[in-house]
C-alpha positions in Angstrom: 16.0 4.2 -13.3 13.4 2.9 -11.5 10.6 1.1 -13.6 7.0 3.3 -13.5 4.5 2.6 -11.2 0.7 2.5 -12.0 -1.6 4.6 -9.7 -4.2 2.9 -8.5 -6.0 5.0 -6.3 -3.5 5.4 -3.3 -4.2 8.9 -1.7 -1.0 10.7 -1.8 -0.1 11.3 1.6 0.0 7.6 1.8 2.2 7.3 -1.0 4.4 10.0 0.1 4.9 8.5 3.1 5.6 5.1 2.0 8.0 6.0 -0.7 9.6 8.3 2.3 9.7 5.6 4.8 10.8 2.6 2.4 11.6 4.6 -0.9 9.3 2.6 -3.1 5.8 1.6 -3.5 4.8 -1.6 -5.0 0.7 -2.0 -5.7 -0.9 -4.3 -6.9 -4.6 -5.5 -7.4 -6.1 -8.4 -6.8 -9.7 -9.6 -9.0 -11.9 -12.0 -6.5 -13.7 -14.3 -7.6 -16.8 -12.0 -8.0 -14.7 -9.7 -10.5 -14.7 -7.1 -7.6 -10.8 -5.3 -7.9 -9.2 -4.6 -4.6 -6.4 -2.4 -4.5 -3.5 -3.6 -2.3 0.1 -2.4 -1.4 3.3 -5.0 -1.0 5.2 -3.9 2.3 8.2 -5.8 3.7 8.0 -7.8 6.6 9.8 -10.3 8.4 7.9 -12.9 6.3 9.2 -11.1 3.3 6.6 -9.0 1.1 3.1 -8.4 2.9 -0.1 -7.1 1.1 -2.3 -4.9 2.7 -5.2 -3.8 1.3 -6.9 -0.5 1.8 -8.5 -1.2 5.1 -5.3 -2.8 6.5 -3.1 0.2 5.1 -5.1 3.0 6.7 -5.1 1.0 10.0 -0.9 1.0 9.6 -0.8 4.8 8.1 -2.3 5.8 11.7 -0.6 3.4 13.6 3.1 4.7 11.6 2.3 8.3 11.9 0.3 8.5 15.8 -2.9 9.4 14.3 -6.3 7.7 15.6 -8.0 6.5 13.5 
């Protein structure tokens, strides 16, 4: 069973997508120093795990799936 994941805002085509295309979706948020949250997602890479956050995501969701954006 696979442990529960908070929502935090992804829209769900994204999410659908990325739990299609890697079967899990790891988020996370990070606080700056300001207190301002930013909502992020943990994709593999050859580095290993990668965070994108929103602005970064969007740009890959329309890269992954030929839309412009």
């Amino acid at each position: 069973m696979n442990p529960p994941q908070p929502n935090m805002g992804l829209p769900e085509r994204t999410r659908s997508f990325l739990q299609s295309h890697f079967g899990f979706v790891l988020e996370d948020i990070v606080t700056d120093l300001n207190g301002k949250e930013n909502v992020g997602v943990l994709l593999p890479s050859k580095e290993g795990l990668t965070r994108l956050d929103s602005e970064e995501l969007e740009r890959y969701m329309s890269f992954m799936t030929g839309e412009k954006g």
